[in-house]
C-alpha positions as protocol buffer text, in pm:
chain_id: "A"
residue {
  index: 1
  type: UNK
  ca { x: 11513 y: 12162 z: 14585 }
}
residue {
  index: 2
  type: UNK
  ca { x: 11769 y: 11845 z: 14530 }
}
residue {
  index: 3
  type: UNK
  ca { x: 11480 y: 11653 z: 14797 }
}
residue {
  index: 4
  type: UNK
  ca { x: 11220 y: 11757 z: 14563 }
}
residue {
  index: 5
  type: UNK
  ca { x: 11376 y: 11618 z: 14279 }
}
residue {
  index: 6
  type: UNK
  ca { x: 11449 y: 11306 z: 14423 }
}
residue {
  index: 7
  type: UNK
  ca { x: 11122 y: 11256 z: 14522 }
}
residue {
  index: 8
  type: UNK
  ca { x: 10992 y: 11326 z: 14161 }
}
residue {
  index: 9
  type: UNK
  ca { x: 11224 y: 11065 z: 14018 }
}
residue {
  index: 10
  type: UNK
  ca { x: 11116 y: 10824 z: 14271 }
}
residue {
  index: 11
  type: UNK
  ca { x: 10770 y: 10870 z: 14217 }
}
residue {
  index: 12
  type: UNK
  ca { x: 10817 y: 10883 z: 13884 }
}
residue {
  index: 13
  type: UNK
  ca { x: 11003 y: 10495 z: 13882 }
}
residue {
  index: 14
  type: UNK
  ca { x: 10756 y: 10372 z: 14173 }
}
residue {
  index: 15
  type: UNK
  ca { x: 10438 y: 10479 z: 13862 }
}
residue {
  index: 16
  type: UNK
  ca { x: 10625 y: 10324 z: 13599 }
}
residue {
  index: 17
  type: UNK
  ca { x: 10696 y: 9996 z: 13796 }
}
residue {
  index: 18
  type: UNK
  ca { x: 10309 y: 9961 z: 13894 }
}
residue {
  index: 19
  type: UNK
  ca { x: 10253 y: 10012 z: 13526 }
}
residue {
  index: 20
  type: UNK
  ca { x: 10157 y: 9654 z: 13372 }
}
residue {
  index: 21
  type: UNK
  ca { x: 10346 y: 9544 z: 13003 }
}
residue {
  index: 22
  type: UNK
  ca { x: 10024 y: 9404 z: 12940 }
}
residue {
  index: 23
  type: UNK
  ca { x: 9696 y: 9605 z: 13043 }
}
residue {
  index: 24
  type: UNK
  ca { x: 9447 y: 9393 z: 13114 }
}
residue {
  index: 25
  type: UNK
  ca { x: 9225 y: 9522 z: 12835 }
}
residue {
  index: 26
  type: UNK
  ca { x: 9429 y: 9376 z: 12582 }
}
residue {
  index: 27
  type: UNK
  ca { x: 9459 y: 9095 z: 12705 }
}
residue {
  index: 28
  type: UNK
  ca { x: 9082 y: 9046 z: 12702 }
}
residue {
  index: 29
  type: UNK
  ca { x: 9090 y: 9135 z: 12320 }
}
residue {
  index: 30
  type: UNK
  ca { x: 9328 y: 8862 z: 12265 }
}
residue {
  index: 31
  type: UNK
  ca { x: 9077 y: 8607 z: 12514 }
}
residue {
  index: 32
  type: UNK
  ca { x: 8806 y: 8731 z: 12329 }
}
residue {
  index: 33
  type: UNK
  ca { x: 8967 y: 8668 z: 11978 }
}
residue {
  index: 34
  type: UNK
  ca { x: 9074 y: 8306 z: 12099 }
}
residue {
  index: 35
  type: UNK
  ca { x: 8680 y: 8241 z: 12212 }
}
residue {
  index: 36
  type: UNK
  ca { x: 8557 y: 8349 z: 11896 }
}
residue {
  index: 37
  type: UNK
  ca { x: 8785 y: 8159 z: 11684 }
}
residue {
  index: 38
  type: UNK
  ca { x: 8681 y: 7853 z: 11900 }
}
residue {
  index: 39
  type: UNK
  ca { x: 8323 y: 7869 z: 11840 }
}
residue {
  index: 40
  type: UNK
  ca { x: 8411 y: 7952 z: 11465 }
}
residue {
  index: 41
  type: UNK
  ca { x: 8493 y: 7585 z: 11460 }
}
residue {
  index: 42
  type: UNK
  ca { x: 8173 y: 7436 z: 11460 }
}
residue {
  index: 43
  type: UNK
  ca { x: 8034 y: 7397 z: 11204 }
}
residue {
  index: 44
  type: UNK
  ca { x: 7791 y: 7129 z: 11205 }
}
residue {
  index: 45
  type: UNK
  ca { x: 7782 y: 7033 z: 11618 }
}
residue {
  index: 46
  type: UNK
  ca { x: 7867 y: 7271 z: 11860 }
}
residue {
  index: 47
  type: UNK
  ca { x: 8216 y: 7279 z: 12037 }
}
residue {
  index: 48
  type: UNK
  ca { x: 8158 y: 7328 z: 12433 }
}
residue {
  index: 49
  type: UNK
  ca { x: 8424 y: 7588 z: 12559 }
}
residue {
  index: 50
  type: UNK
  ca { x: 8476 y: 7446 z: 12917 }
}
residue {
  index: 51
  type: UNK
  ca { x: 8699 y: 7714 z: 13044 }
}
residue {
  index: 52
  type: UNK
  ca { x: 8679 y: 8051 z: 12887 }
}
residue {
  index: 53
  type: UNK
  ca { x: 9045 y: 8160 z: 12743 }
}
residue {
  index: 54
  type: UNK
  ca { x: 9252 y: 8322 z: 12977 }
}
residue {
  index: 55
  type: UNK
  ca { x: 9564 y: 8514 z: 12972 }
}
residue {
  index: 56
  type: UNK
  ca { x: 9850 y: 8599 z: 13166 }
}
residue {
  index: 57
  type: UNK
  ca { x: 10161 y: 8796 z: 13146 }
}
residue {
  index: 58
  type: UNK
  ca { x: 10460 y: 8634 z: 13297 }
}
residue {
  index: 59
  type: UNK
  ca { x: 10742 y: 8892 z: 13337 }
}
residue {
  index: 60
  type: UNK
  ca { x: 11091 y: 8790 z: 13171 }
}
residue {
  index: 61
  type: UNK
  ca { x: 10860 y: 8495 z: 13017 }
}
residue {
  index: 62
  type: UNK
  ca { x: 10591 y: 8625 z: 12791 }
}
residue {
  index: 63
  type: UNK
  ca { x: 10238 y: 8538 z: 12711 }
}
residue {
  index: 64
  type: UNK
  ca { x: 9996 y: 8230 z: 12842 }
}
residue {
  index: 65
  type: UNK
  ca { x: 9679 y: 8190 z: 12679 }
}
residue {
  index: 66
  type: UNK
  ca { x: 9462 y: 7871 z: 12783 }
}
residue {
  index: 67
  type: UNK
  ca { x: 9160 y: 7753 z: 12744 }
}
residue {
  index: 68
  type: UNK
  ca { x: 8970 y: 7427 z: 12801 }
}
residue {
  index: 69
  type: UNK
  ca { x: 8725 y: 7266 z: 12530 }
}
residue {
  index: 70
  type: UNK
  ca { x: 8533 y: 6984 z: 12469 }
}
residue {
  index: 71
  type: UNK
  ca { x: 8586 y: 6945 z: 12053 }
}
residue {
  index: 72
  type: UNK
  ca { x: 8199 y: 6815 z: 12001 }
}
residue {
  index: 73
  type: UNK
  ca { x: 7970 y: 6869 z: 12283 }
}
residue {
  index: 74
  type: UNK
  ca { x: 7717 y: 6592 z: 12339 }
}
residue {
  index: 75
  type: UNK
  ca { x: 7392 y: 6632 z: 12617 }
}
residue {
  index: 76
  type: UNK
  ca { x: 7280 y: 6340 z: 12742 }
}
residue {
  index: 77
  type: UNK
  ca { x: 6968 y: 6345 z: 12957 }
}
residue {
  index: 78
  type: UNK
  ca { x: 6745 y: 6106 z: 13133 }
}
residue {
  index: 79
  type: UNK
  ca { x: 6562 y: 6051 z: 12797 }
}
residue {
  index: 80
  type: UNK
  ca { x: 6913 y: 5960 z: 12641 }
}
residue {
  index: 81
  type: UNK
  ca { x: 7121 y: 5847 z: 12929 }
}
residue {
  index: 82
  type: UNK
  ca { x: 7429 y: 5710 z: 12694 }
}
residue {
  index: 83
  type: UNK
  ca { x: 7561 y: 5693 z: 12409 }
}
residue {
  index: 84
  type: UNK
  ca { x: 7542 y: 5382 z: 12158 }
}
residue {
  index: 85
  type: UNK
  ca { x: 7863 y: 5241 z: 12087 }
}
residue {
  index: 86
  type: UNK
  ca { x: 7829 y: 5323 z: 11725 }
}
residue {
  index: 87
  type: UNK
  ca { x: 7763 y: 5664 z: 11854 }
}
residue {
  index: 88
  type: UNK
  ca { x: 8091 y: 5644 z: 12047 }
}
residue {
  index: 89
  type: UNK
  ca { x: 8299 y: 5554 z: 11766 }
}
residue {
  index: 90
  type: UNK
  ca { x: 8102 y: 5859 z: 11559 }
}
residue {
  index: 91
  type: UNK
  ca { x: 8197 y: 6108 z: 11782 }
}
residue {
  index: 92
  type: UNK
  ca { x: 8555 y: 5971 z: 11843 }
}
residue {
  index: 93
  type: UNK
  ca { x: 8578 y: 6014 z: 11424 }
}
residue {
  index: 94
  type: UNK
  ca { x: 8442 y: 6352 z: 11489 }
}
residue {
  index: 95
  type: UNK
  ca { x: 8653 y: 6448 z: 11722 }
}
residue {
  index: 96
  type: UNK
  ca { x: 9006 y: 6347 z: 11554 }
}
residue {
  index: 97
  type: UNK
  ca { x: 8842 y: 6544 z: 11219 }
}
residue {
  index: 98
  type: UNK
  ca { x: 8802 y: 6855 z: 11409 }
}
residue {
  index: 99
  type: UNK
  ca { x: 9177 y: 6895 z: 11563 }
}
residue {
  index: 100
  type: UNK
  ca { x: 9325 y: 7045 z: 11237 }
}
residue {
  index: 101
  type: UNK
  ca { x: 9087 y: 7284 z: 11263 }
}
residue {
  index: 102
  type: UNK
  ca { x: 9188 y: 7349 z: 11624 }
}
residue {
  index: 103
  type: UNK
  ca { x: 9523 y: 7339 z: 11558 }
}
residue {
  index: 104
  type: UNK
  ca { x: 9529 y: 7598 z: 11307 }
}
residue {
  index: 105
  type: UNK
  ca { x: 9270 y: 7841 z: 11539 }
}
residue {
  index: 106
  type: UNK
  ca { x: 9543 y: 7847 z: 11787 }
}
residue {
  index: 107
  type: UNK
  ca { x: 9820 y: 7906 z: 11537 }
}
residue {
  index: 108
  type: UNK
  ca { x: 9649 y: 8202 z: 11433 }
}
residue {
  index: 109
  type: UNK
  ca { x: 9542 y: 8339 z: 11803 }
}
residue {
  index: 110
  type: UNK
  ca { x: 9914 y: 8309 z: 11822 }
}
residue {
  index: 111
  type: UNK
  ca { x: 9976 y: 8547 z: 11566 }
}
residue {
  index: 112
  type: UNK
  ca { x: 9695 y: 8781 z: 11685 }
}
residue {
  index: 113
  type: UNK
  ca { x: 9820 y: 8839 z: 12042 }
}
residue {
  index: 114
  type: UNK
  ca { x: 10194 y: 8867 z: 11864 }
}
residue {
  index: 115
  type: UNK
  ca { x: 10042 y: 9151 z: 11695 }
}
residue {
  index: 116
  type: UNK
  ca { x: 9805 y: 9297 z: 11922 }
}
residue {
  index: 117
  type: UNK
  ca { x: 10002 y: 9297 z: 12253 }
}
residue {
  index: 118
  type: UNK
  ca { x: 10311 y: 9518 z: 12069 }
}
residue {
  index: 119
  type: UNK
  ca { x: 10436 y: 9571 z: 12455 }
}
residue {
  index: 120
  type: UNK
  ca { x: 10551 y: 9207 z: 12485 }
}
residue {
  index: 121
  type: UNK
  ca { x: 10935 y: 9243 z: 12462 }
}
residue {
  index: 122
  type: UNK
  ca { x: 11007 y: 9056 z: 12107 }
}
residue {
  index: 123
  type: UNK
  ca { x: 11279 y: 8812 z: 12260 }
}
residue {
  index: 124
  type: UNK
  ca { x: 10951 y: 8692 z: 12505 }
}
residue {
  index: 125
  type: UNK
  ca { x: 10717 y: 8434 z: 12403 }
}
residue {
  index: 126
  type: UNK
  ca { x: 10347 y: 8360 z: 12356 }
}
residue {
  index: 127
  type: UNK
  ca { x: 10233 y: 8035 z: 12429 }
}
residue {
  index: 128
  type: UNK
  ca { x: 9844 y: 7911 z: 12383 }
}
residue {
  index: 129
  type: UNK
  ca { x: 9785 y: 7582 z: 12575 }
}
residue {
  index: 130
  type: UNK
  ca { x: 9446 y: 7420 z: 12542 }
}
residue {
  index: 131
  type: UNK
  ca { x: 9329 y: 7142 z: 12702 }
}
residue {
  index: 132
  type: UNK
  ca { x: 9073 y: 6890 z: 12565 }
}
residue {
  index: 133
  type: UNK
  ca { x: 8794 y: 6766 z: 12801 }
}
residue {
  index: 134
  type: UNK
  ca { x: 8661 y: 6403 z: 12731 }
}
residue {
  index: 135
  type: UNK
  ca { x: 8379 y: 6211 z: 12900 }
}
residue {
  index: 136
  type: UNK
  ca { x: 8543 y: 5892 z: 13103 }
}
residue {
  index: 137
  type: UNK
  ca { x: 8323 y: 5668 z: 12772 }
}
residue {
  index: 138
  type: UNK
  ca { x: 8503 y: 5816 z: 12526 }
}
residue {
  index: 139
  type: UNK
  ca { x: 8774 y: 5656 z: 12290 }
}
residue {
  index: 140
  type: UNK
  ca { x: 9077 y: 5891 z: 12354 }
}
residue {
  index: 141
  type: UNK
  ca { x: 9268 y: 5706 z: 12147 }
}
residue {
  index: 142
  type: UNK
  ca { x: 9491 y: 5951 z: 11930 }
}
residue {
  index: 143
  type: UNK
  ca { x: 9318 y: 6249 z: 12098 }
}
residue {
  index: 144
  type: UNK
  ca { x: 9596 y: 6447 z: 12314 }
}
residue {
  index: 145
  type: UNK
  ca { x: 9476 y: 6545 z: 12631 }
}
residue {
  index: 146
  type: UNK
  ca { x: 9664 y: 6909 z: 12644 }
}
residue {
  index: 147
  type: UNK
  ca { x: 9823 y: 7105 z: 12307 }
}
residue {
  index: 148
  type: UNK
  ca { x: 10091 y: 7362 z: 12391 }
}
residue {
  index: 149
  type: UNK
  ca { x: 10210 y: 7610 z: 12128 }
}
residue {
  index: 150
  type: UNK
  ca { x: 10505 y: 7837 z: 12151 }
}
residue {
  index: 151
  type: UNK
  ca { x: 10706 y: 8068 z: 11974 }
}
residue {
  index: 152
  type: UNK
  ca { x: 10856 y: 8431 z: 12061 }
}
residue {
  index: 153
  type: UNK
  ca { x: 10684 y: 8739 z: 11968 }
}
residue {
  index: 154
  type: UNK
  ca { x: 10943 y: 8847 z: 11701 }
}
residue {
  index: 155
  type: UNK
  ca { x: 10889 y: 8502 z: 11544 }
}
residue {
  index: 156
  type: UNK
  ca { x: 10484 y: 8582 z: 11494 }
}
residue {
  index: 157
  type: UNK
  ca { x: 10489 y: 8928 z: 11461 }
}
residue {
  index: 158
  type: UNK
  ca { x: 10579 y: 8959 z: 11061 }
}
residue {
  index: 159
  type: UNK
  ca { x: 10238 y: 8707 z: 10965 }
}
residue {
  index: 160
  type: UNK
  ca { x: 9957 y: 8902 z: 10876 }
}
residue {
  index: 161
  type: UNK
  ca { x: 9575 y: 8766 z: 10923 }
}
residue {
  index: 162
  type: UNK
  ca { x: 9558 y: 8602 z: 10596 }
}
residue {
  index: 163
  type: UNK
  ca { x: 9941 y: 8415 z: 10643 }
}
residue {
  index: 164
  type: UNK
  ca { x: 9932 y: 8059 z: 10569 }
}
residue {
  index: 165
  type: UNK
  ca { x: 9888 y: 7849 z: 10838 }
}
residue {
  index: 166
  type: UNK
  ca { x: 10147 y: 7590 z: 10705 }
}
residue {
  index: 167
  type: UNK
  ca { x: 10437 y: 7901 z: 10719 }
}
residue {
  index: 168
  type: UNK
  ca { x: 10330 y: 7984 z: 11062 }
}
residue {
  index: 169
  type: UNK
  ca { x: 10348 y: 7612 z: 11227 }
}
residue {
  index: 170
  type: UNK
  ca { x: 10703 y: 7616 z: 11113 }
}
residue {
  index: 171
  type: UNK
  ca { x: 10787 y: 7888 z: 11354 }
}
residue {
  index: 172
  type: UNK
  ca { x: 10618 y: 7692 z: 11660 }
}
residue {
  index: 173
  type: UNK
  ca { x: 10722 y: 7485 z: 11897 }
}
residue {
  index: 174
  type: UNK
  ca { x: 10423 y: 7229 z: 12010 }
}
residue {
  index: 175
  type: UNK
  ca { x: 10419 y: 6950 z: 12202 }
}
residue {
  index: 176
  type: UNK
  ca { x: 10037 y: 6755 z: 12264 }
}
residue {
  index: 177
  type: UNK
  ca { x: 10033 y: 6539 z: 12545 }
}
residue {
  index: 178
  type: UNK
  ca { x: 9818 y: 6216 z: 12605 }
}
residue {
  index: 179
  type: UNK
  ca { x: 9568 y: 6200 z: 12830 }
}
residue {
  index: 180
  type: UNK
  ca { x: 9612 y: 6125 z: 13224 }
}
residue {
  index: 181
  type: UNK
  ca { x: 9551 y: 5782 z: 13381 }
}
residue {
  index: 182
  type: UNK
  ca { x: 9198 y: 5818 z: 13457 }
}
């Protein structure tokens, strides 16, 4: 009888172990969520999602959404090879207009996943990285190349879905980095 018990409570940590904090399903809510607030951004020219938004659960970390977008997505072609240079310095214009809008999408997939994944540990964090894809004739000047986001779940977890975006950026950490040597 003592075996038997033993072997219960073994079994019993072994299936809670193999259990993930985050299931996978919610995790493609909160992907899903990010990808729809991204193409919620454009309004008048589409925004090209590069890499779909991705998540991971790091144990004893948190949360690490990503994603990799072009912020206006031009198609050239044989008929239109390249762009003018006027049409360079348009989208460049276009581009720096569109990262408050960006900026405030991630702030607020931030606060959904603090809300939605509710088996994140509050002291853990959820970050949302995104990294912005340029053509080599682009003016990346004042563009970063990669925006990270952080904060821990307890710090996110109070805003609701209409919070303002200005009370929520004062909870993050962010850092934007410039773009590599190309």
């Amino acid at each position: 009888m003592r075996h038997l018990l033993v072997l219960l409570a073994a079994g019993a940590v072994l299936a809670a172990a193999e259990k993930p904090v985050v299931p996978r399903d919610a995790m493609k809510v909160v992907e899903q969520s990010f990808s729809n607030r991204l193409v919620k951004l454009s309004t008048d020219t589409a925004l090209d999602i590069v890499g779909e938004p991705r998540g991971i659960y790091l144990p004893g970390y948190g949360v690490v959404i990503s994603a990799d977008v072009n912020l206006i997505s031009i198609v050239l072609s044989p008929f239109r090879p390249a762009l003018s240079r006027e049409e360079v310095v348009k989208l460049h214009q276009r581009k720096l207009a569109r990262l408050p809008m960006l900026r405030s999408a991630m702030r607020q997939v931030m606060v959904d996943a603090a809300n939605q994944l509710d088996t994140v540990p509050g002291d853990e964090r959820i970050v949302v990285v995104v990294s912005l894809y340029n053509f080599k004739y682009e003016d990346v000047d004042g563009l970063p190349g990669q925006i990270l986001m952080e904060a821990t779940r307890k710090q996110l977890v109070g805003f609701g879905p209409k919070a303002l975006d200005d009370a929520i950026a004062a909870k993050l950490k962010t850092q934007e980095f410039d773009h590599a040597a190309r």
